[in-house]
Every structure is written in C-alpha cells, then in structure tokens.
C-alpha positions in Angstrom: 6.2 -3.5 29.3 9.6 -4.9 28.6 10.9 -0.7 28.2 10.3 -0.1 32.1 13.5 -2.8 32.6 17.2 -1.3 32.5 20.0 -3.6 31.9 22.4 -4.0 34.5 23.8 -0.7 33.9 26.7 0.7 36.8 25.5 4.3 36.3 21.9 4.1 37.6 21.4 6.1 40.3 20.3 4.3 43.5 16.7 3.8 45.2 16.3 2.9 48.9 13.3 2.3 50.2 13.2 2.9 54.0 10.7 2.6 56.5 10.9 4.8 59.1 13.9 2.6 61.3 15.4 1.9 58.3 15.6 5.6 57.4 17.4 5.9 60.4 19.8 3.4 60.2 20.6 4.9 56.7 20.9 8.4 57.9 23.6 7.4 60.4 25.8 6.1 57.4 25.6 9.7 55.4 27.3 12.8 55.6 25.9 15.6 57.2 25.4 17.9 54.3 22.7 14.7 53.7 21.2 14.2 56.6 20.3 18.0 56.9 18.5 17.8 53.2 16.4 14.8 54.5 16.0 16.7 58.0 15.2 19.9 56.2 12.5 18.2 53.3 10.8 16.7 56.1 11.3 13.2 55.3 10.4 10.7 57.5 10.0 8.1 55.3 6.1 8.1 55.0 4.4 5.8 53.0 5.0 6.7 48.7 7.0 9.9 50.1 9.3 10.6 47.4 12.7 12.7 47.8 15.6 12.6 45.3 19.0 13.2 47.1 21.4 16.1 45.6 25.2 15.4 44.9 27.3 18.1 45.6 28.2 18.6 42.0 24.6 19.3 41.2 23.5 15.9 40.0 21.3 13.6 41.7 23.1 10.7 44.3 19.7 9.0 44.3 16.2 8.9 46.1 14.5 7.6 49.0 11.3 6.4 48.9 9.1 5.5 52.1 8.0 2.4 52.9 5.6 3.9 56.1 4.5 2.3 59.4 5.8 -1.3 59.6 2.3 -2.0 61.4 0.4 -0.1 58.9 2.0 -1.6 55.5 -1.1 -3.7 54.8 -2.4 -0.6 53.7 -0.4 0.2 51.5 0.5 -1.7 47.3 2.8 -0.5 45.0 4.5 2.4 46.6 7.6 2.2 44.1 5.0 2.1 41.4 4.1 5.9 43.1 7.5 6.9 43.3 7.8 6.2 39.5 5.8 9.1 38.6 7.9 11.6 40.5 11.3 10.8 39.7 13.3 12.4 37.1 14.1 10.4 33.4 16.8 7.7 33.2 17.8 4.8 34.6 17.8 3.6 38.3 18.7 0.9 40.7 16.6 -0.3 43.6 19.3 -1.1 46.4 16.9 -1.9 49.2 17.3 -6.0 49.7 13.6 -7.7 49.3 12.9 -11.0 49.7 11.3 -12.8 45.9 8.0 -11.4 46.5 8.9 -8.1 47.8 11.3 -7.6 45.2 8.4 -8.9 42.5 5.7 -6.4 44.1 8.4 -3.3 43.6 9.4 -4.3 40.1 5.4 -5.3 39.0 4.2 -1.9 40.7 7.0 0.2 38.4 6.2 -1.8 35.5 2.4 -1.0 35.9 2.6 2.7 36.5 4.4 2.9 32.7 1.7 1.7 31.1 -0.9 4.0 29.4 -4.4 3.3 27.5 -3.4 5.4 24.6 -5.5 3.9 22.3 -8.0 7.3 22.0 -5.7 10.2 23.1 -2.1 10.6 23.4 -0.6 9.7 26.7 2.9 9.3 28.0 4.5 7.3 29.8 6.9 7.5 32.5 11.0 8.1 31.2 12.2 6.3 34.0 13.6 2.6 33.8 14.8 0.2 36.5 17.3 -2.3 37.3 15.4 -4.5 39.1 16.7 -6.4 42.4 18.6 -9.4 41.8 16.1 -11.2 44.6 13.2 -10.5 41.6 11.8 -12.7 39.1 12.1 -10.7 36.0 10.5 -13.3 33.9 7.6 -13.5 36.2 7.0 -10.4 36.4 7.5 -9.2 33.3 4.7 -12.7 32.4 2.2 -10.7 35.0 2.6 -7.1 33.6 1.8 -8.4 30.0 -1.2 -10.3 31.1 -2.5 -7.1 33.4 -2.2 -4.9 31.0 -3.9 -7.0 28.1 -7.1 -6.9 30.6 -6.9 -3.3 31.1 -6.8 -2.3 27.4 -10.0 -4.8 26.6 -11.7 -3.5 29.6 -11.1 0.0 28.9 -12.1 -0.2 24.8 -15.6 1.0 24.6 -18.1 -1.4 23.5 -18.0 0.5 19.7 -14.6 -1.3 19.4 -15.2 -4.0 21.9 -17.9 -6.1 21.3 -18.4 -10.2 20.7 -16.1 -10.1 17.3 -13.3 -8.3 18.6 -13.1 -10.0 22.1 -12.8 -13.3 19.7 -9.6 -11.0 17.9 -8.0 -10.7 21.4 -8.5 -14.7 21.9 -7.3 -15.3 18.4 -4.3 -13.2 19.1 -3.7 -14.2 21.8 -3.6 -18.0 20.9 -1.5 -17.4 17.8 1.5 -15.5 20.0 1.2 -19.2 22.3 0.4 -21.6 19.8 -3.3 -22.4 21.3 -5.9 -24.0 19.7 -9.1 -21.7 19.3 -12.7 -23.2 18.0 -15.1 -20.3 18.3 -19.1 -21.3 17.8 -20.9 -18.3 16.5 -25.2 -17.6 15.7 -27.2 -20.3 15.3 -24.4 -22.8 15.4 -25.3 -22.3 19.3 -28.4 -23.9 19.3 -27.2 -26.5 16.9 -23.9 -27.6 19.6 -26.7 -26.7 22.6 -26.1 -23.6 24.1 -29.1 -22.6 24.3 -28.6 -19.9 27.1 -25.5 -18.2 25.3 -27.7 -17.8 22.3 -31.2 -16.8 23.6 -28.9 -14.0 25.4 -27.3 -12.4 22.8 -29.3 -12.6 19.6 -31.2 -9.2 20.0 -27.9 -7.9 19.0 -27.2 -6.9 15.6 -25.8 -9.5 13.2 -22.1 -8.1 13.3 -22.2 -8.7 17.4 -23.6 -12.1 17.3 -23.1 -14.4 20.2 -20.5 -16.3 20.3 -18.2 -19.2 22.2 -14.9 -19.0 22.8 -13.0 -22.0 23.2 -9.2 -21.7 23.8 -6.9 -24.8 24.4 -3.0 -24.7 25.2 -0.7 -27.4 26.9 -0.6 -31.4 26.2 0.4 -32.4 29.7 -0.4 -31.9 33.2 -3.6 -31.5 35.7 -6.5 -29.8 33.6 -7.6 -26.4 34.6 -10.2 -24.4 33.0 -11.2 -20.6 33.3 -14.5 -19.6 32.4 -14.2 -15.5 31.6 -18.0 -13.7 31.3 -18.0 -11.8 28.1 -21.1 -9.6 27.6 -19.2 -6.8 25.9 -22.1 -4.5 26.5 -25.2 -4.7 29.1 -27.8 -2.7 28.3 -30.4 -4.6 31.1 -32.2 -6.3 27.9 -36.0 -5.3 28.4 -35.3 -4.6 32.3 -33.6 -1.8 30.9 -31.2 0.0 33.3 -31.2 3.5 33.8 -28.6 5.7 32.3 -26.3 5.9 35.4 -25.9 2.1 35.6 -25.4 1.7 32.1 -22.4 4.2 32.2 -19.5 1.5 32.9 -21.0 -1.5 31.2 -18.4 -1.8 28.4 -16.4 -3.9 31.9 -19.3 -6.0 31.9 -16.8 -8.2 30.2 -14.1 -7.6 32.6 -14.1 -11.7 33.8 -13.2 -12.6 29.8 -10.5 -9.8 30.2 -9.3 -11.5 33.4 -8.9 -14.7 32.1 -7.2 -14.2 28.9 -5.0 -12.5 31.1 -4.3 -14.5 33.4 -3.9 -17.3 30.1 -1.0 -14.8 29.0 0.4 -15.4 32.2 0.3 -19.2 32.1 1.4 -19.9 29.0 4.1 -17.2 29.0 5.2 -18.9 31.8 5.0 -22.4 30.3 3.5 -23.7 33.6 3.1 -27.7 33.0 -0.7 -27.6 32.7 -3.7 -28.2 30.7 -5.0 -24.9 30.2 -8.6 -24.4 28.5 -10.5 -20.7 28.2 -13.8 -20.7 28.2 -15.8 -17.1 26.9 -19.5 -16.6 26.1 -19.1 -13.4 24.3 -22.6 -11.6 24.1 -24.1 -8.3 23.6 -27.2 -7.8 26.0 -29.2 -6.0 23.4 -33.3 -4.5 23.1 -34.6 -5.7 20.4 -37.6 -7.4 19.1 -36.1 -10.6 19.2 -34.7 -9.9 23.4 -35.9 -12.2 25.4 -38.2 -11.5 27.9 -39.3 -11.6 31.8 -41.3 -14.5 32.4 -39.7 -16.5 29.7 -38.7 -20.1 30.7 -35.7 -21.1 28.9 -33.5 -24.7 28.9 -30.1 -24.8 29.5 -27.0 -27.0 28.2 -27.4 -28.9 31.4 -31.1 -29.5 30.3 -31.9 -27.3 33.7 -35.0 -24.8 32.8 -34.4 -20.9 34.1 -37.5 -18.6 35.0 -36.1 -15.2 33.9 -37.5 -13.2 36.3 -35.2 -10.4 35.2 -33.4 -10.1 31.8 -30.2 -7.9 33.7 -29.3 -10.9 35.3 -27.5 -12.1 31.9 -24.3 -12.8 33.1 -25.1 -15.9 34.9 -27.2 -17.2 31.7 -23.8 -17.6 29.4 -21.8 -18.7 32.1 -24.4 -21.5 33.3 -23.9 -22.7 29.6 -19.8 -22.4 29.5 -19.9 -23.9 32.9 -22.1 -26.8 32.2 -19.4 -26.9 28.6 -16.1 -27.4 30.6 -17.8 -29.6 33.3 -18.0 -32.3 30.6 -14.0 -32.2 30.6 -13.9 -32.9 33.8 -11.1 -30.5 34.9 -9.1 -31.0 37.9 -10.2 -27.2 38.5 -12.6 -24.8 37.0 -12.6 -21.2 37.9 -15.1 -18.7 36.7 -14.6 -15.2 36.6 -17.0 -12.3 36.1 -18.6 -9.1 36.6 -21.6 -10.9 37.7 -23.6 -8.5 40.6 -23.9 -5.4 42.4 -24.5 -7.0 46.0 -21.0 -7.9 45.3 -19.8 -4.6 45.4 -22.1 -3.4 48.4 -20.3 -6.3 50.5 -16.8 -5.6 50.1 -16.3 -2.5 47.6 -13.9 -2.6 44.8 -10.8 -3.3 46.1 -11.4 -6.7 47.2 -12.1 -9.6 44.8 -14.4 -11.7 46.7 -14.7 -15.9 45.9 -16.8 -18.5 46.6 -15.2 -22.3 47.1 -16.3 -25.4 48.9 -12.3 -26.3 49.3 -10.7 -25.4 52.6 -7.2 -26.3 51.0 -7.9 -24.9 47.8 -9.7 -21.3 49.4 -6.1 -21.4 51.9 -4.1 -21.7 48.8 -5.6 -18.3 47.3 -5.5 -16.6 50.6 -1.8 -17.6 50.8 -0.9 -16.6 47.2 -3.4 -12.9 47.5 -1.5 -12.3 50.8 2.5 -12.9 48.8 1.4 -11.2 45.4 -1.0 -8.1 47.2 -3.5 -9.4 45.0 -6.4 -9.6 47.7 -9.4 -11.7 48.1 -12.3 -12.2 50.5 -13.9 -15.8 51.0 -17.5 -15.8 50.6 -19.9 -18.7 51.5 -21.6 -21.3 48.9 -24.5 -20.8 52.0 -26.5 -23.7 51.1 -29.6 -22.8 52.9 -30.5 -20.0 50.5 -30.6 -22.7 47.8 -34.5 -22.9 48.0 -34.3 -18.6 46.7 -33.1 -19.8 43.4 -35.6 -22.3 43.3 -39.1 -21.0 41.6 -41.3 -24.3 41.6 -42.4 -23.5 38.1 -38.8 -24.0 36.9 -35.8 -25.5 38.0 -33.8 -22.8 38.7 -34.6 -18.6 39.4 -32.4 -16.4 37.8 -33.3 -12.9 39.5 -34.7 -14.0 43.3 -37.1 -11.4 44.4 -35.8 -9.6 47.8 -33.1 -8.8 47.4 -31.1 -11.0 50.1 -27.8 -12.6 49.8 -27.1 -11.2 45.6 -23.9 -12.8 45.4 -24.3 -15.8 47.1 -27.6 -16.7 45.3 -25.5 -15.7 41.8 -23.0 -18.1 42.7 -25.1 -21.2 43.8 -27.0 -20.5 40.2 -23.1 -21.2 38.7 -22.5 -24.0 41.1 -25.8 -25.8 39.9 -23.9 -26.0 36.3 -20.4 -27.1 37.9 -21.2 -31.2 38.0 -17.8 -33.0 36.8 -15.2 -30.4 37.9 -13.4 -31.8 40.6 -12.9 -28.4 42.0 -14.6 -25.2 41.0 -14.1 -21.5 42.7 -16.0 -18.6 41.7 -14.7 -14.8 41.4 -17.5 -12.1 41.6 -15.1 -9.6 40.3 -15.3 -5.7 40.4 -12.5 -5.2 37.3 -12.7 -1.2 37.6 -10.3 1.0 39.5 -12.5 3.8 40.5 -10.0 6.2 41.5 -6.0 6.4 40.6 -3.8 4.5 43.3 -0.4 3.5 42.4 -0.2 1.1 39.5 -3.6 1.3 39.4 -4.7 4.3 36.7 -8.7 5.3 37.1 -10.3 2.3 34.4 -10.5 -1.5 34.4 -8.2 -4.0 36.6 -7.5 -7.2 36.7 -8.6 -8.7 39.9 -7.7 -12.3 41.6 -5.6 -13.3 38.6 -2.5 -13.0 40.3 -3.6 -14.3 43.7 -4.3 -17.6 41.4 -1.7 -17.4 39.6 0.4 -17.2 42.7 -1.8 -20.5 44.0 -1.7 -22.7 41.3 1.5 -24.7 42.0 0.3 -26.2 45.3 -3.6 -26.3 44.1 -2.3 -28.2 41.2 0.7 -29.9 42.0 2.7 -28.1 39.6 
C-alpha cells in the first residue's frame, strides 16, 4: 500500500478538489485560456468528475476533481479514490486544504483504489502516486489501508485456498509481523478444552479442514478488548442444504474473522495502549455422515443446550462458544463480528453495517467515529421482548426461530445470551461483500465497521 505515497516531491502536479463554489472561487484566480477549457469540458465540479488541466507547453498544470453538492456530499465516499483511475501516471499533490479526517478519507480512498486481488489473474494497478496533505495522518492511514486490504484478500480467496488451516496461516502471520501470542485448539482437542459447539459444527469436514480455535493475544497493558471474528470458511447449509444460488458467495461466510484480523492489523500497527485478544472459530459447514442434524440438542461452553432447528444457522453455534471463551476474561469490551443472517441484509442492504449494543455512550461513540472515518453504521435494537422466539421449552435456547420475524435481532440476543462477564459487548451483523464497484470499493469482499471502531476506540476505552 505503502507505493500509492509520493515523497514530498516539488514537481507533482497539483489536485484541487472543488465543490461547485469552490470551483468558482478558483476560476476567478486563472487565466482565461483556463477558464475557457473548464467552461468548454463542461465542468462544474460534479461529484468524482475528473478533468486534467493543459499547460500551454503541452504538459499537464494539474486536475480538478469535484467534490459535488455541499448538501448532497453524504452521498458520496472516496471521490479522490475515483479520480485515481483516470488520471495519467506519476506523481501528484492534493492542494485542496482538509481538515485530519478529510484529508485521511482522500489519502485512504487513493490508497484503496491501488490495490488489486491479483492472486488468480494478473491485474494492475494504478501508476499514479500522491503526496498526501500535510493535515493527513499518513501513519494512520497507511495502518487502515494494510488492515482493509488483508480482509479483502482472505475474503476474496475461494474456500479451495481458504479454509480453517489457512485462515489459522493469516492469524499466525499476522501475529509473527506484531509479536502476538497465538494458541490455536484444533479436532478433538475442542471437546477436551469444551467447545462443544465449535466442534459439533465443523467435524463433517474433511480431516485437512478440521475445526479449529483461534486465539490471538497482543499488548501487556491497558483496558482489555476482545474481537470475536466468525470463521466458517465455507457454508454449504450442513443438511439444510442451500440451494445453488445462496451457496454462490459463501467463501465471505468468514468475512467477520477477516474483519477482525483486520482491524487487529490496525491496532497493533498502531500500537494503541490496549489489551487486544482475537477470537476465531474457524469451521467448514460440511454434509457428511458425521453433520449434525435438525432436531439435534446440543450443549454449549456456557453449559446452555441449543435445539437446532436448522443446521444453516451455524454461525451463531461457533460464536456462542468463542463468546462464552472471551466472556471468562472479562474484557472491558467484546465485539463480535460476522456474516451472521440474511434479514440483515433485507433491513439495511449492503452498504450499511448494522450493530446491536445496550450502551448509549458506547453506540454514540461508533456513530461519531462512522460519521468522521465514512465508515457507516446503523443501530439496531437488543429488543428484549422477542427473547421468548429463541426460547424452545425443550431446550434452553432456539437456534433457527420458525417465522421468520425479527432474523437479526433474534441472531443477536442468541450471542448476547453467551456474553455474561464482558463489561460491554456490541455486535456487527456484517455484509463484507461489495456487490458492485464504487470508488475504493472493487466488486468482492469489504471490510465493514472496522474503521468506524477503530475511529471509537479512544473515547470507548479511555485510550
């Protein structure tokens, strides 16, 4: 990521980013060989509009990029990431003066739109570097870009290269560039350390994609925070098989592990003054004869029993056991992320990373940090009258309630039931897949919430 930075370098040419006053307050300071070129390209400065500015000795003087409506900008992320794409090799210089978080936005949103999956079939990537503003953070952002685009490339790996083993790689790399501590519990050591749930989960897989726990550890001082990342590599639906066009994008069904190892780059490369544990139940939900079933009644970590009234609702299995796992610790806050259900999706489409919290402070603090870092986020309620759905009779707690009412929210009081001992906990029901290109944001997995934390963590913390 580090190659989309120039050095200070005199000879860049200039980028000004203009909304639509601003473009006219920069037109009146030009000559009027330049003012006709904008006049005549028809630039008006809409949003991600893109027009590079001719000397009159045939080089390029610069470019202006549009910033669009001031009223209308909430619409709009990354538009120097979209001018990235159109302008010619070399270096260049953002003039515009941003505030820190402006500035950050510009210089993440270039840094993103250079980086290519190229792990299957060559790609390249933008020539173009920038001089970032002096108003930006360049070790922040450079800390974010890393940690986005390690949970792109896991997301995007098929599950052929992607699956319990090599998720545990990515950990054990990533630990060893930080200097973590990793303990990993694999097979039947789960049901000999009690995770029951991880276990009975993914053991129809074959014996190379065993199930496994993650446990990564970083930091020796500071408030305790724990991220909890779902890791089922590949969903198949277990014996509730799904049909073929659900299955299609379930190589993200591990896109919450992806987020938080991440968002653990992030933190460490930032050397935030925290206690920072990872938490990833890495499965495969295989068919096999050994799958377990609908119907089945199965303990838990927590010693809570689960009627699985539906073997596709997997996710929330492992996590109950990670959950219940980091609970013990205490932590001054555990966050869970995952790919966890579809009602999610229905509610507030892919864009929107929507969380469930009891804290008012804590929920403020990410809608502050989303709304600084364009990392957005959508509150959704712990609604405690729908506890009785997830509530069989026969065993403690329902897994799949039958109805199909409130899929999320039922999901995420299942987690919360597993929670006991954190003093805070927030869950993400995460989308993790950009279905169409935007800029920064190629077609293919995406982090999601990471940076609003990220962004929140110093006054949730006390950092």
């Amino acid at each position: 990521m580090s190659s989309g930075f120039a050095p200070d370098d005199a000879s860049a040419r200039p980028i000004h980013m203009l909304d639509p006053s601003g473009l006219d307050a920069w037109m009146k300071e030009q000559d009027s060989v330049t003012r006709d070129w904008v006049k005549d390209a028809g630039f008006t400065a809409q949003a991600g509009r893109v027009l590079t500015i001719p000397a009159l000795d045939g080089t390029l003087a610069g470019a202006l990029v549009g910033l669009g409506d001031p009223d209308k900008h909430g619409r709009h992320r990354f538009l120097l990431a979209q001018a990235r794409a159109a302008l010619p090799q070399g270096n260049w210089r953002l003039l515009t003066e941003f505030d820190t978080d402006a500035a950050n936005e510009a210089a993440l949103g270039w840094l993103l739109a250079g980086h290519v999956f190229d792990r299957y079939a060559e790609a390249q990537a933008p020539n173009t570097r920038l001089v970032p503003p002096s108003s930006c953070d360049r070790a922040r952002v450079l800390a974010i870009a890393n940690g986005e685009a390690l949970t792109r490339d896991l997301i995007n790996t098929p599950a052929n290269d992607m699956g319990p083993a090599e998720l545990e790689q990515a950990a054990r790399d990533l630990a060893d560039r930080h200097g973590a501590a990793i303990d990993v519990i694999g097979s039947d050591a789960l049901l000999d350390r009690n995770f029951p749930l991880i276990h009975t989960v993914g053991r129809a897989a074959a014996p190379h994609r065993a199930p496994r726990l993650i446990d990564l550890r970083w930091g020796g001082a500071g408030p305790t925070l724990t991220l909890v990342g779902k890791g089922v590599c590949f969903d198949t639906g277990g014996l509730n098989l799904k049909p073929g066009s659900s299955m299609g994008l379930m190589k993200k069904d591990m896109g919450g592990a992806a987020t938080v190892l991440g968002l653990a780059h992030m933190i460490m490369a930032l050397g935030l003054s925290l206690r920072l544990r990872v938490l990833i139940p890495a499965v495969e939900n295989a068919v096999g004869s050994d799958a377990f079933r609908p119907g089945d009644i199965l303990p838990s970590r927590k010693g809570l029993s689960v009627e699985i009234n539906n073997t596709d609702a997997e996710g929330r299995l492992v996590l109950a056991d990670a959950l219940a796992f980091g609970a013990e610790d205490a932590p001054d806050l555990m966050v869970s992320m995952a790919t966890l259900t579809g009602a999610a999706r229905v509610a507030v489409g892919p864009d929107l990373a929507p969380f469930f919290c009891d804290d008012d402070p804590l929920a403020d603090a990410l809608y502050s940090g989303a709304r600084r870092v364009r990392d957005p986020v959508w509150r959704l309620p712990f609604w405690e009258p729908y506890e009785p759905m997830i509530e069989p009779g026969i065993a403690d707690l329902d897994n799949a309630p039958k109805g199909g009412f409130a899929g999320a929210i039922t999901a995420a009081l299942f987690l919360r039931r597993f929670t006991e001992g954190a003093a805070r906990y927030v869950h993400f029901d995460i989308y993790g897949w950009q279905p169409t290109a935007a800029p920064a944001r190629p077609k293919g997995g995406v982090g999601q919430g990471a940076r609003a934390l990220l962004a929140a963590l110093p006054q949730v913390l006390k950092l």
